[in-house]
C-alpha positions in Angstrom: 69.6 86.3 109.8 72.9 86.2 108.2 74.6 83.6 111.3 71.3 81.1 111.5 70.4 81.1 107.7 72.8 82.4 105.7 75.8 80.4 106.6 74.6 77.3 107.0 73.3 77.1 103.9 75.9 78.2 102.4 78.2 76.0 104.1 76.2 72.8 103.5 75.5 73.1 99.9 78.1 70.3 98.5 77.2 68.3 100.7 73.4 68.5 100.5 74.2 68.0 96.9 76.5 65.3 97.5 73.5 63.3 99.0 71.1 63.2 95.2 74.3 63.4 93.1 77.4 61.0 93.2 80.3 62.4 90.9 81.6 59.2 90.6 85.3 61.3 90.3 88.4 58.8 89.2 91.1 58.9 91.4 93.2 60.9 89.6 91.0 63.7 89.6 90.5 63.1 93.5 93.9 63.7 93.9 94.1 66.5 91.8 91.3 68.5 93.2 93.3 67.3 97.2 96.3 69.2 95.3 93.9 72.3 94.9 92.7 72.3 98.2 96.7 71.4 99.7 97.7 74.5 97.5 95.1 76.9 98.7 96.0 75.5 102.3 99.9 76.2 102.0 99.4 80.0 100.5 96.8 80.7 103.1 98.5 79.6 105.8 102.2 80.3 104.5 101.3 83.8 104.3 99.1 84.3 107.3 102.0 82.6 109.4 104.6 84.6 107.6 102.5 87.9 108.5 102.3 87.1 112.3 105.6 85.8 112.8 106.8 89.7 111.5 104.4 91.5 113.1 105.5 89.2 116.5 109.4 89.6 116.1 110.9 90.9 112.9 113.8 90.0 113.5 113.3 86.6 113.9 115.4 84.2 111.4 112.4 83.3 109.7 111.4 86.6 108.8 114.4 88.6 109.2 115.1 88.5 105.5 112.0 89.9 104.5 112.1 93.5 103.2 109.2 96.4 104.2 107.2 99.8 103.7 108.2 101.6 107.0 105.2 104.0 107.1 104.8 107.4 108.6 102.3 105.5 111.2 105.5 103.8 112.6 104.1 100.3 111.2 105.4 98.6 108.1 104.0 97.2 105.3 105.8 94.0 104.1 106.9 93.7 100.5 108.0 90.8 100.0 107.8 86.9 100.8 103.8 86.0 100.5 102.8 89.6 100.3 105.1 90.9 98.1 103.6 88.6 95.7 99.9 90.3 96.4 98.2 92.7 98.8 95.7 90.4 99.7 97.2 86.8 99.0 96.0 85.3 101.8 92.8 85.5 100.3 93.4 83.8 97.1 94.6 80.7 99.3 91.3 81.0 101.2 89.5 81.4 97.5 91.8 78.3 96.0 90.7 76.0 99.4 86.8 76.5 98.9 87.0 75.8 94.9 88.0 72.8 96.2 85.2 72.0 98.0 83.1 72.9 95.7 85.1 70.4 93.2 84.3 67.2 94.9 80.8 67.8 93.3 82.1 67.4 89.9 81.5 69.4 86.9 77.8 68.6 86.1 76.3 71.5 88.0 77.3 75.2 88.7 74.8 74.8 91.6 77.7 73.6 94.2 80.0 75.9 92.9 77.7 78.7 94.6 80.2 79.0 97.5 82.9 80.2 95.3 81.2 82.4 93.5 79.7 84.0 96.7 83.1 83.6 98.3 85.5 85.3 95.7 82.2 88.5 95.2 82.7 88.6 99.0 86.5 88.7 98.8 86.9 91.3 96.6 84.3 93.6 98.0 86.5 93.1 101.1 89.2 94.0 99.5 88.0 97.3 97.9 86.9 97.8 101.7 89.9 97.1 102.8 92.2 99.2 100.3 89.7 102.1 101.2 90.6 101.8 105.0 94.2 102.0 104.0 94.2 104.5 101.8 93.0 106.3 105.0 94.9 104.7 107.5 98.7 105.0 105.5 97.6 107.9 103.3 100.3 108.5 100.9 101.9 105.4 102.2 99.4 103.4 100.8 100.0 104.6 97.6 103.9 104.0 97.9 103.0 100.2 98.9 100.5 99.5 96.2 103.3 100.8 93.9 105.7 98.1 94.9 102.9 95.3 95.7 100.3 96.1 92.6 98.6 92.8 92.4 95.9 92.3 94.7 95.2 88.5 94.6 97.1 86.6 91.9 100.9 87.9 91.4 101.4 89.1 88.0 97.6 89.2 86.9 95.1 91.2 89.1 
C-alpha cells in the first residue's frame, strides 16, 4: 500500500498544490528558500560523503584528520567532522532539503508543508530506532559515543 499510495501522494503534494495556488514568491524569497534547499544539500551530502570516504580508507587525506570511538566491535564511531556535530546530521540536511520544497508553496497553507511534517515524525522515529539498535549493537560503546556526540540532529540544541 505504502509504495503505490502512500508515496506518491506524498511526493506530489506541492506540486498538486502548485497547480490551484500560485505563491506569486518575489525573487528574493526564491533565492532564499534555493539557499535552504542548497544548505540542506551541502550537510546531507557533506556528511554522507565524509561517512563513506572513512569507512572506505581512513586514512585518506580527506579524512585522515578526523578523530573516532574505536569500539569493542572493532568498528569506530566518528566524532568529529559532520558527525561530531550530531548523531544523525545527515538527516537534518535531508529534513532542511524537503522544507524547501515544501516552501516554494508559500506561506498561505500548512497543507504543502505535510511532507515535512511527516518527514521530520518519520526521522525521529528512525532515529529512536536507530539509537535502540545501537545501544545493542556497541553496548556500552554506545553510551561512550552519545557522551561525546550528544546532539542528535541540530548541534548544540537537540
Amino acid at each position: 500500500f505504502g509504495d503505490l499510495a502512500w508515496v506518491p501522494f506524498t511526493y506530489s503534494l506541492q506540486a498538486r498544490y502548485l497547480v490551484d495556488h500560485d505563491p506569486m514568491l518575489k525573487w528574493p524569497t526564491l533565492v532564499a528558500i534555493l539557499g535552504v534547499n542548497v544548505l540542506g544539500y551541502l550537510i546531507f551530502r557533506g556528511a554522507n560523503g565524509q561517512k563513506d570516504a572513512f569507512r572506505r580508507d581512513p586514512d585518506a587525506a580527506e579524512v585522515s584528520h578526523l578523530t573516532y570511538l574505536q569500539t569493542k566491535r572493532g568498528t569506530k564511531l566518528l566524532t568529529s567532522g559532520w558527525w561530531g556535530m550530531a548523531r544523525k546530521i545527515n538527516y537534518t540536511g535531508d529534513w532542511i532539503m524537503g522544507l524547501s520544497w515544501c516552501m516554494l508553496c508559500g506561506f498561505e497553507s500548512i497543507v504543502p508543508y505535510y511532507y515535512a511534517i511527516y518527514f521530520a515524525i518519520l526521522l525521529v522515529h528512525r532515529s529512536i530506532r536507530d539509537d535502540h539498535m545501537c545501544q545493542e549493537k556497541y553496548g556500552d560503546d554506545w553510551g561512550k559515543y552519545k557522551a561525546i556526540v550528544p546532539y542528535r540532529f541540530i548541534p548544540g540544541v537537540i
